[in-house]
C-alpha positions in Angstrom: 139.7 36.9 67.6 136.0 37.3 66.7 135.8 40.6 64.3 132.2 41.9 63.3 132.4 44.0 59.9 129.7 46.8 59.2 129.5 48.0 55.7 127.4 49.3 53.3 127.8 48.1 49.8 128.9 44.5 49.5 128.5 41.5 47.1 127.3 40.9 44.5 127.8 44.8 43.8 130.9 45.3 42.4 133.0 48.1 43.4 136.6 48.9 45.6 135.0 49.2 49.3 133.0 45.6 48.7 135.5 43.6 47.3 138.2 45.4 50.1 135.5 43.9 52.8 135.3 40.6 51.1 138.9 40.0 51.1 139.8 41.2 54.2 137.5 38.8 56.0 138.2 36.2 53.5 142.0 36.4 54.4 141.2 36.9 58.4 139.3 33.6 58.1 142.2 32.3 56.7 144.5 33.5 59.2 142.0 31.3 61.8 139.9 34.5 63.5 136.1 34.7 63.0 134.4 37.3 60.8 131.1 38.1 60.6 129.9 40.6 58.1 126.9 43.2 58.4 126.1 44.3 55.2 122.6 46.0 53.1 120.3 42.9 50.8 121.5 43.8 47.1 119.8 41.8 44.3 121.6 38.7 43.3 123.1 37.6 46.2 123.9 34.6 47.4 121.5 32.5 49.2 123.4 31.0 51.4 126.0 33.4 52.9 127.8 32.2 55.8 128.8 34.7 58.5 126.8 36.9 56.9 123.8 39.1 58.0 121.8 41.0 55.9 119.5 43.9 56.5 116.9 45.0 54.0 117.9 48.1 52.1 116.5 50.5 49.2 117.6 49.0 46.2 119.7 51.3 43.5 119.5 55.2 46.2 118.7 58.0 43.8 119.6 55.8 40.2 122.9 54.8 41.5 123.6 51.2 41.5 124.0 51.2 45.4 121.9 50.1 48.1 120.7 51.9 51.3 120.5 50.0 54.0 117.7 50.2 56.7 119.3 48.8 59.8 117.1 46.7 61.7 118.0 46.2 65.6 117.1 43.5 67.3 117.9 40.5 64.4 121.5 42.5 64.8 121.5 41.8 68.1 121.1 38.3 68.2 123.1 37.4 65.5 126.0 39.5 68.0 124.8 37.7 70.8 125.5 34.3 69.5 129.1 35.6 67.6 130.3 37.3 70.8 132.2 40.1 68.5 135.4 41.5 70.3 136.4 44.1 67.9 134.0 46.4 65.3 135.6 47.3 62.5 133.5 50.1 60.6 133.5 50.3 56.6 131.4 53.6 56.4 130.4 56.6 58.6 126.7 56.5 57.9 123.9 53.9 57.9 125.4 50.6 59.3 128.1 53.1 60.2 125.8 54.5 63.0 124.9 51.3 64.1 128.8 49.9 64.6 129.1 52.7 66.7 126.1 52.0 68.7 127.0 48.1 68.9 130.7 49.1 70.0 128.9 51.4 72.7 126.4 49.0 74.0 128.8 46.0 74.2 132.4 48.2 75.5 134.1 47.1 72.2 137.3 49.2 70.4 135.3 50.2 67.2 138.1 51.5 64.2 136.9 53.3 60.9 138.2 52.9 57.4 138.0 56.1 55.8 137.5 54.5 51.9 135.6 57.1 50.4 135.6 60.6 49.6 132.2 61.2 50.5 132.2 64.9 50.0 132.8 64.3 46.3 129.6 62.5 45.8 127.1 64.6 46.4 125.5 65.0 42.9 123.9 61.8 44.0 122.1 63.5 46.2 121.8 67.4 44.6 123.2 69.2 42.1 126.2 72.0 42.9 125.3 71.9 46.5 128.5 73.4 48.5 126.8 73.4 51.9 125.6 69.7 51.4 129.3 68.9 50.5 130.8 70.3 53.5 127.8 68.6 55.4 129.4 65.0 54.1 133.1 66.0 55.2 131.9 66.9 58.3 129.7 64.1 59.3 133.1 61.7 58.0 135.4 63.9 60.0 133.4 63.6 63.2 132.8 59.7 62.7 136.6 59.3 62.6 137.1 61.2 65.9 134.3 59.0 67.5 136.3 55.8 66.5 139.5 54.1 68.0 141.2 54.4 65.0 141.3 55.5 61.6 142.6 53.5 58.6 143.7 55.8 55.5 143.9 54.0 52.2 146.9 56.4 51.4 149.4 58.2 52.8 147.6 61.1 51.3 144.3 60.7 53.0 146.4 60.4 56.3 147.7 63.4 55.5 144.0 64.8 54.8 142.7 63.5 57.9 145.2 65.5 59.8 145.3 68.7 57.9 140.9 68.6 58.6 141.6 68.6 62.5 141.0 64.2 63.0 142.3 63.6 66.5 141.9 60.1 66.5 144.9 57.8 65.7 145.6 57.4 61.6 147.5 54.0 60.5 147.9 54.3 56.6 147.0 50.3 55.0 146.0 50.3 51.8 143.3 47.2 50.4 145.5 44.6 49.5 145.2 42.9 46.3 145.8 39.1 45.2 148.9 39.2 43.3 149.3 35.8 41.5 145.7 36.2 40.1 146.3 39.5 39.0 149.4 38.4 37.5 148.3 35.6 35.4 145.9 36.8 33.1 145.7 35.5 29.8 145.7 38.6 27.5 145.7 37.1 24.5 142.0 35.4 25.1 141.2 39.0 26.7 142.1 40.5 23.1 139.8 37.6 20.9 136.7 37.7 23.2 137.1 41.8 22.7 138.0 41.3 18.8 140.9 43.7 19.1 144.0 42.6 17.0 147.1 41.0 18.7 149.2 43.8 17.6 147.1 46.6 18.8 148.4 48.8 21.4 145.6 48.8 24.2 144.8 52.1 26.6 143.0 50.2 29.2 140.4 51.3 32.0 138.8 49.8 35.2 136.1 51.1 37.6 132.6 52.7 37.7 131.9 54.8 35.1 130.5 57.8 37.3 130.6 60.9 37.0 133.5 61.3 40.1 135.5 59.3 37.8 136.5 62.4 36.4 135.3 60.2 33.0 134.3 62.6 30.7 137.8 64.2 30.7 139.8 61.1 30.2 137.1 59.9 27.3 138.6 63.1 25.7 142.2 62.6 26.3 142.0 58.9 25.2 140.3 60.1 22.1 142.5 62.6 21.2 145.4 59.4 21.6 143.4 57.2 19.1 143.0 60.0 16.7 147.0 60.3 16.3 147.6 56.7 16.5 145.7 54.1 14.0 146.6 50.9 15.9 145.3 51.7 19.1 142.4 50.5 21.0 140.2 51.3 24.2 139.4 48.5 26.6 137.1 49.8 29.6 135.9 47.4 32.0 133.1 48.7 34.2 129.6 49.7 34.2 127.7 53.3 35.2 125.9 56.3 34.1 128.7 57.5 32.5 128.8 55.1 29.5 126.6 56.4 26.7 128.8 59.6 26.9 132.0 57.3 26.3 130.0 55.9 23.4 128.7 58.9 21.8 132.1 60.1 22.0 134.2 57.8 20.2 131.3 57.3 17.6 131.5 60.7 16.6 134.8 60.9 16.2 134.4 57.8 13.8 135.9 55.6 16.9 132.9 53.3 17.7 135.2 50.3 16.3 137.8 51.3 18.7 136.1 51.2 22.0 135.8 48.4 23.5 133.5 48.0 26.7 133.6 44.9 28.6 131.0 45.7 31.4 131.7 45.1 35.1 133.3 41.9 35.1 135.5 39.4 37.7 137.7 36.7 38.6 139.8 35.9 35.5 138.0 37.8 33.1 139.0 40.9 35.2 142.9 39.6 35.4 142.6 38.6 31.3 141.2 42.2 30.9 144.3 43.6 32.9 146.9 41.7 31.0 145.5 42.5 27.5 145.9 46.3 28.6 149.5 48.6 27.5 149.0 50.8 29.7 146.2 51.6 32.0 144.2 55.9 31.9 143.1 57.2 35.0 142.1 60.5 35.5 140.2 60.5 39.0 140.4 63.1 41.8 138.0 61.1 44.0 140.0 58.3 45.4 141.6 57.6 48.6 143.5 55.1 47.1 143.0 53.8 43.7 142.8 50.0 44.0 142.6 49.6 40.2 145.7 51.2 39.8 147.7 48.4 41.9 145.9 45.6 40.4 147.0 47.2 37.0 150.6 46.8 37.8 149.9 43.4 39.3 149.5 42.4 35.9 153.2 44.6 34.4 151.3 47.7 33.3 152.1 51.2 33.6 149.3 53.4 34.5 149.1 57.1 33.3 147.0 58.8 35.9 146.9 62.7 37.4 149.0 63.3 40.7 145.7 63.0 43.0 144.9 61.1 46.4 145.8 57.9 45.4 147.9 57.7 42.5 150.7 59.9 43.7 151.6 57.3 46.1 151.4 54.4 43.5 152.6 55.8 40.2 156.2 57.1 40.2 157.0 59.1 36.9 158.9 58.1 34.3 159.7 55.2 36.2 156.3 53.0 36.6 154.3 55.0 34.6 153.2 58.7 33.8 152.2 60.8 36.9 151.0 64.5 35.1 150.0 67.6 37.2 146.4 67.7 38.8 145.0 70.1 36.1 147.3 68.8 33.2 145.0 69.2 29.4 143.7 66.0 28.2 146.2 66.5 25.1 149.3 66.4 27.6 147.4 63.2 29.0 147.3 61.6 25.1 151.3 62.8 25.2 151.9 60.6 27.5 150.0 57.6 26.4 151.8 58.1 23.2 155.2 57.9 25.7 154.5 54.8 26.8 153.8 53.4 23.1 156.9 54.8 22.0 159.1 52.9 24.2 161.2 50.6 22.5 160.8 47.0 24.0 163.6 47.7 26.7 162.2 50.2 27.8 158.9 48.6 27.7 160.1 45.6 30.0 162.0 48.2 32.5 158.2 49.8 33.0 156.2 46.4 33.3 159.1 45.6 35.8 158.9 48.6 37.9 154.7 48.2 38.1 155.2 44.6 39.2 157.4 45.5 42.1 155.1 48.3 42.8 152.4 46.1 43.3 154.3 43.9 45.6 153.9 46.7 48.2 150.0 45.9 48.1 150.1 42.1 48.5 147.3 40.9 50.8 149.0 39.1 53.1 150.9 41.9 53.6 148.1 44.2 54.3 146.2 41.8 56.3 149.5 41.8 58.7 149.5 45.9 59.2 145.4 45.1 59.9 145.7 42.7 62.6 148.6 44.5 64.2 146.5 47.5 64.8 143.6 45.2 65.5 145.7 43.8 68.9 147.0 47.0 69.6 143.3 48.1 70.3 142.3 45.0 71.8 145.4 45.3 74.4 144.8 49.5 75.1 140.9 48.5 75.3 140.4 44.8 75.8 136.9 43.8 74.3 136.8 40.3 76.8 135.7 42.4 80.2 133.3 42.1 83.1 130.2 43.8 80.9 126.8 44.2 82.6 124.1 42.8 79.9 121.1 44.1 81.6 118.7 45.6 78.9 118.9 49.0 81.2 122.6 48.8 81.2 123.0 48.4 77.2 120.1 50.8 77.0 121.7 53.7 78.6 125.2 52.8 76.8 123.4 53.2 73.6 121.6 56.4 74.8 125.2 58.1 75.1 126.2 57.1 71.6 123.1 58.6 70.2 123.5 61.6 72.0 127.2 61.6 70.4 126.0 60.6 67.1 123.6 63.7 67.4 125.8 66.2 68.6 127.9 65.1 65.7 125.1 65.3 63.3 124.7 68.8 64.8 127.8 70.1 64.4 128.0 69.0 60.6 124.6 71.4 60.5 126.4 74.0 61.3 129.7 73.8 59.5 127.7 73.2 56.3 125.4 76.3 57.0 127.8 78.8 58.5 131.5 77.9 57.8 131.8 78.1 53.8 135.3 77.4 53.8 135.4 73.8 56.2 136.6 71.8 52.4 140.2 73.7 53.6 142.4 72.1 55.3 142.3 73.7 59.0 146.1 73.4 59.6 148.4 76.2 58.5 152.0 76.0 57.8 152.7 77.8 61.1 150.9 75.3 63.1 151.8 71.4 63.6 148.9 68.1 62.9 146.2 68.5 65.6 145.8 64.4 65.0 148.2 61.7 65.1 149.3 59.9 62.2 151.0 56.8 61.9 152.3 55.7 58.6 
C-alpha cells in the first residue's frame, strides 16, 4: 500500500517522534509498501532524501531546537498526485497535522493520528505558568484525535487517558518499536574509554533532551545525592538541551564536575555503546506517552529506575526489571534505589539485566510494525482509499472547505474550554460512568 506520513520534527533532529517516523517507514519499505514522508526543512539534512518532501519551516520556534513548519500547498499536492497516497498516517495534531487532515479530506482517504506527545506539558515554550494555554493544547489534541479514523496510544496509559478525556474515536495501544540486536550489542567497554570513566565504576546512565519537561532538575538532585554516598560511581547523560548548564553547575558544586559525564546527543553505535556502558539507567519524567529510552535501555540488559508515570509504569516492573517509585517519591528515595540496584550481588545483577532484556522483546520492531499494518488494513477495508473520486478542482475544493470548517470549529471549541472550563486537565469520566471512547489494547 502507498502510505503518506505527515510529521513535524524529523531528521537530522534528534528526538523520540523523529526517529519513531524514520523507522516506521524504514521498516514499511521493508515490508514492500511505499512511504512517502512530509516533514518541516531542519538544518543539516540530507540532500538527497528519497520519498521525502520538505516544506520550509522556522528554524529552532521560541529557542527550542525544533522547527515550525509553514506548509506550502500546491508542491504538496503534486508530490501526492504523482504517489497516489491510499492511507494518511498523522504524527502531530497541529501544523502538517492540519494539513493530513485536509489531504485525507480532499482525496476520501482513512487518516489515523499518533498521539506521541503530551502537548499540554509543553507550554513553557510558548508562556510561562499559563493554565488556560495548557488546557487550550489538550483540547486542540483531543479534538484532532476525534477528527481522525484512529488513534494510536504509545501506552496503555495514554489509551487509558484518551478515554478518561471523552476521545470517541477508536484507540489501538502500539508502542514505537525499537531495533533490538543494535541496541543489544553495544560495546561498553569503548563507551567507558572515550568517556574516561574507569572500568570498575558503577554508571547511573541517562538518555533524552535535556528540557525542562524532563522533569531534569529533580533527577540532577537525586543522582547527586547517589554519587555523594557512593565514591565509585559515575553519571553518563547522553542528550543535548537547555537544561544542561543546570546539570553542570550542579555536580560542580557539589565537587562532582569529574563525575558527570555528558556525551551530547549522539547515534547509531555510539548511542548502543553509551547504553551498554550504563548500570542502570534514571528517569524521572512525567511528560511521556511512552518512554522509548527506557525500552532501548533494557535492550541493552539494564534496569531503569524511573517514577510510576505514563510510560514507565507499563515498562518497568519493580523489583523485578528495575525500580518503579511512587509519582511524588523525594529524590533521596530515588538515590535509595540506585544504591539497590548497586548492591545487588552478581546474581542478582544477571536476574535484573535478564528480566530488562525480555522486557524489551515486547517492543521489537517487527513486532510493532505488524500491530501497525494490521490497523492500517482494517481502515483501508471499513474505508477503502482506491474509490471512484471526482478530481475536479471544485470537487477537492469544497472537500477541503468542510475540513476547514471542522478544523475551525475545533479550534473554537479549544477557545472556549481554555477560557471558561478551568478544570478540562481532569479526566471527564467518573467512576460511576463507563469510557465514552473505545479502546483497543
Amino acid at each position: 500500500m502507498n502510505i503518506v506520513m505527515f510529521t513535524n520534527t524529523f531528521s537530522p533532529h534528534v528526538g523520540g517522534v523523529a526517529h519513531s517516523v524514520a523507522w516506521l517507514a524504514e521498516d514499511l519499505r521493508s515490508d514492500g509498501h511505499r512511504v512517502l514522508v512530509i516533514a518541516p526543512e531542519f538544518a543539516g539534512m540530507p540532500a538527497n532524501e528519497p520519498d521525502v518532501v520538505r516544506v520550509p519551516a522556522v528554524q529552532r520556534f521560541r529557542g527550542s531546537d525544533f522547527s515550525v513548519p509553514i506548509p506550502l500547498s500546491r508542491s504538496l499536492d503534486e508530490a501526492l498526485d504523482d504517489f497516489e497516497p491510499e492511507i494518511v498516517h498523522s504524527h502531530h495534531p497541529f501544523l502538517l497535522g492540519d494539513t493530513a487532515l485536509r489531504v485525507s479530506a480532499s482525496r476520501k482517504l482513512p487518516v489515523l493520528y499518533t498521539y506521541h506527545t503530551r502537548y499540554e506539558l509543553y507550554g513553557h515554550y510558548l508562556a510561562q505558568d499559563a493554565p488556560a494555554l495548557q488546557r487550550l493544547v489538550l483540547s486542540l489534541a483531543l479534538g484532532y484525535s476525534d477528527l481522525s479514523d484512529a488513534v494510536i496510544a504509545p501506552s496503555r496509559s495514554m489509551a487509558i487517558f484518551l478515554a478518561d478525556h471523552g476521545v470517541r474515536t477508536p484507540v489501538t495501544v502500539i508502542p514505537t518499536g525499537i531495533e533490538l540486536a543494535r541496541f543489544g550489542n553495544g560495546d561498553g567497554t569503548r563507551a567507558r574509554s572515550v568517556a574516561g570513566i574507569p572500568e570498575d565504576a558503577f554508571i547511573v546512565g541517562h538518555v533524552g533532551r535535556l528540557a525542562p519537561e524532563k522533569n531534569l532538575e529533580y533527577l540532577t538532585d537525586a543522582v547527586r545525592r547517589f554519587l555523594i554516598a557512593n565514591e565509585a560511581a559515575h553519571f553518563l547523560v547522553a542528550g543535548r538541551g537547555e537544561m544542561m548548564p543546570l546539570v553542570e553547575q550542579t555536580f560542580a558544586g557539589a565537587g562532582l564536575g569529574a563525575r558527570l559525564h555528558l556525551a551530547g546527543a549522539i547515534e547509531g553505535v555510539r548511542l548502543a555503546d553509551t547504553y551498554a556502558a550504563m548500570d542502570v539507567f534514571a528517569f524521572s519524567s512525567h511528560s511521556e506517552t511512552q518512554g522509548l529510552v527506557l525500552a532501548e535501555a533494557m535492550a541493552a540488559g539494564v534496569p531503569v529506575v524511573a517514577l510510576d508515570a505514563p510510560g514507565a509504569r507499563e515498562i518497568v516492573s519493580d523489583g523485578r526489571n528495575g525500580r518503579l517509585l511512587p509519582a511524588d517519591a523525594s529524590a533521596d528515595r530515588v538515590a535509595k534505589a540506585l544504591a539497590w540496584v548497586s548492591g545487588r550481588d552478581p546474581s542478582d545483577r544477571q536476574r535484573l539485566h535478564k528480566a530488562a532484556r525480555q522486557t524489551a522483546r515486547l517492543y521489537a520492531r517487527p513486532r510493532t510494525t505488524r500491530q501497525t499494518l494490521a490497523l492500517y488494513r482494517s481502515l483501508l477495508a471499513e474505508r477503502p482509499g482506491k474509490r471512484d473520486i471526482e478530481k475536479s478542482s471544485w470537487k477537492a475544493a469544497m472537500l477541503r472547505l468542510g475540513e476547514e470548517w471542522k478544523i475551525f470549529r475545533n479550534v473554537a471549541h479549544a477557545v472556549g474550554d481554555a477560557v471558561f472550563t478551568p478544570d478540562l486537565m481532569q479526566p471527564a469520566r467518573t467512576a460511576s460512568s463507563p469510557p465514552r471512547g473505545r479502546t483497543c489494547v
